[in-house]
C-alpha positions in Angstrom: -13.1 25.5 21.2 -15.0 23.4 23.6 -13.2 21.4 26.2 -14.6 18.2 26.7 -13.8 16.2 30.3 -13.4 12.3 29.2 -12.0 11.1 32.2 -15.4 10.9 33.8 -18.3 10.3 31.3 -21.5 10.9 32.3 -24.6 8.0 32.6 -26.7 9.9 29.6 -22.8 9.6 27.6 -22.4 6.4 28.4 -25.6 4.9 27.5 -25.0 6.4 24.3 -23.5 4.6 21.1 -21.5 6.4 18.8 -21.5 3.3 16.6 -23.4 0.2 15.7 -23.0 -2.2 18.5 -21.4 -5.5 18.2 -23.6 -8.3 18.0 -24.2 -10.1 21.4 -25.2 -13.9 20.3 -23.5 -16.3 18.3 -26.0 -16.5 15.9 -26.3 -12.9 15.3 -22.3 -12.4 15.1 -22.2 -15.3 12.7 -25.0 -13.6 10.8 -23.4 -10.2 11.1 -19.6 -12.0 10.0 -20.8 -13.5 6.3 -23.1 -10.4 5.9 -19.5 -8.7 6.6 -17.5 -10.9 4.2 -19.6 -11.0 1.0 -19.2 -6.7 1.6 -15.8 -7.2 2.0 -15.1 -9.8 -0.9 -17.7 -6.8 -3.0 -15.0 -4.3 -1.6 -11.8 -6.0 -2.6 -13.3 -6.7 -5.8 -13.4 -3.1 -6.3 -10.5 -2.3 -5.3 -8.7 -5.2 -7.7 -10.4 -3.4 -10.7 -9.6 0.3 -9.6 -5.9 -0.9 -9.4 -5.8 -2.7 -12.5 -7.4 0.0 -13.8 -5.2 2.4 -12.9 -7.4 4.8 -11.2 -5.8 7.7 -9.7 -4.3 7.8 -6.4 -7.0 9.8 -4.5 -9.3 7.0 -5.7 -7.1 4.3 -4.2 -6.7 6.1 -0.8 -10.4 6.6 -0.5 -11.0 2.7 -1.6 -8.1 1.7 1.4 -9.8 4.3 3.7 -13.2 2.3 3.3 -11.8 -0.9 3.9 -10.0 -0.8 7.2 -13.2 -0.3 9.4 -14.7 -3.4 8.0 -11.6 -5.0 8.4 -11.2 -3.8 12.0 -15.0 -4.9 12.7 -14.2 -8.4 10.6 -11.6 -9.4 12.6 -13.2 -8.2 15.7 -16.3 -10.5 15.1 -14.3 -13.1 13.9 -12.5 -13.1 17.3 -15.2 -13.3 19.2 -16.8 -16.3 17.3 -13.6 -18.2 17.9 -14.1 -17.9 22.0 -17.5 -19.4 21.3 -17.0 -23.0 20.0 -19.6 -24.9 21.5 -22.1 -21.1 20.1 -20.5 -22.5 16.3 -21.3 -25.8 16.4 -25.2 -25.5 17.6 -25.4 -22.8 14.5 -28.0 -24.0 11.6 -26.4 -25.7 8.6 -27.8 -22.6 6.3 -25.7 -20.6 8.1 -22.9 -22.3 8.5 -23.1 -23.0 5.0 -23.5 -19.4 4.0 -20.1 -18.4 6.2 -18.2 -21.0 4.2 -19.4 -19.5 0.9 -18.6 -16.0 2.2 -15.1 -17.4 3.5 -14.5 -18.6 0.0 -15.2 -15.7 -1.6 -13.6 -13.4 0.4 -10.2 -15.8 -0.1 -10.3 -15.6 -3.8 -10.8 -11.6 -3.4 -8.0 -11.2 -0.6 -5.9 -13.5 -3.4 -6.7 -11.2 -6.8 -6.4 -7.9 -4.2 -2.9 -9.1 -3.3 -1.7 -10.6 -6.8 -2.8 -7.1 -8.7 -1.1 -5.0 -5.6 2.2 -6.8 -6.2 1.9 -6.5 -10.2 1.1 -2.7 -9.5 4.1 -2.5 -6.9 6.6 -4.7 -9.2 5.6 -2.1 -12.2 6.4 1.0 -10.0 9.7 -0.5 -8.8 10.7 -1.2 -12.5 9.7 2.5 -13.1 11.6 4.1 -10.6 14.6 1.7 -11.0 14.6 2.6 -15.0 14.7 6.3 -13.7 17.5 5.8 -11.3 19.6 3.9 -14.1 19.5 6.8 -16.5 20.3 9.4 -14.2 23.1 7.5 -12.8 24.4 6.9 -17.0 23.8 10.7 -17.2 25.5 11.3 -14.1 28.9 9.5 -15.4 31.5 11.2 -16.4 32.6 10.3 -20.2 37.0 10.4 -20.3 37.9 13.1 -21.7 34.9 15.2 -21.7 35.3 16.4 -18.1 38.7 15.6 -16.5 41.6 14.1 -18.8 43.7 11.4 -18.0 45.1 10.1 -14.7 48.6 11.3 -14.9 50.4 13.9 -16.2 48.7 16.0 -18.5 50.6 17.9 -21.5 51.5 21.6 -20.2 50.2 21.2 -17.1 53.1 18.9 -14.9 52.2 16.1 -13.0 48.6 15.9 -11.7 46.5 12.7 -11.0 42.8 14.3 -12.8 42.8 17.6 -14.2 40.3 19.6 -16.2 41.2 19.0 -19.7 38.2 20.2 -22.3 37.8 17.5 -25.3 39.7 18.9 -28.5 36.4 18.2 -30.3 33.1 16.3 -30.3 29.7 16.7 -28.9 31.3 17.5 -25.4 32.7 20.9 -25.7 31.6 22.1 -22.7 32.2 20.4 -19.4 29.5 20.9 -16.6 28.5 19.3 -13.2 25.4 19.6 -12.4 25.2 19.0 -8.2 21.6 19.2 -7.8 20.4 15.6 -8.9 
């Protein structure tokens, strides 16, 4: 394995982009922020229709994995277009009216995204709270199958719970099963 020094970067490094780089006027950033919602709003759409279509989990990951860069880069832009007021208000009316379209859109996408996650998330709860309420019945211990009575038990003397197996029934044999 290499090492790599990245305390002290050279020029010819430094010069050098690893990634696209951000947009330097307000123009371009307000260019480059629809561009980035209407892919975003196209994004969330797909990932609305992959949950409601119950695609399987890998899918999902890789949809979530794909989103959070343009998210990070969204809210990056977006940040840097709110420092800029006086930049926002000498933008052209096309564009401005093209960033409240995308802003729209990507709303109503963020909305559907969030109302299917929470009908996916409610569904799983119910699922696993079903599962939890039949092993807990399972779990119970029917009287007289398992231990008999509280109190004294016939031939036995006085004991508060002792092992008494059922004289007859679907319970003949008593077990406890300490795994679950």
């Amino acid at each position: 394995m290499d090492k790599v020094d990245v305390r002290f970067p050279t020029a010819k490094r430094a010069a050098k982009s690893d990634g696209p780089a951000l947009p330097r006027t307000t123009a371009e950033r307000a260019e480059a922020l629809a561009g980035l919602m209407e892919r975003l709003s196209a994004h969330l759409d797909r990932e609305t229709a992959a949950v409601q279509g119950r695609l399987s989990t890998a899918d999902l990951y890789a949809l979530a994995r794909d989103k959070q860069p343009m998210v990070l880069v969204y809210e990056e832009v977006a940040r840097l277009l709110r420092l800029d007021p006086d930049g926002m208000r000498a933008l052209p009316p096309e564009l401005k009216q093209r960033l409240g379209d995308a802003t729209r859109a990507l709303t109503a996408s963020a909305r559907s995204n969030a109302e299917a996650l929470e009908v996916n998330n409610a569904a799983q709860q119910l699922l696993v709270d079903t599962m939890v309420a039949a092993v807990n019945r399972a779990r119970q211990v029917q009287p007289g199958v398992a231990y008999g009575p509280a109190g004294p038990v016939k031939g036995y003397g006085p004991i508060a719970r002792g092992y008494g197996p059922p004289a007859h029934g679907p319970g003949t044999a008593a077990t406890l099963n300490t795994r679950l």
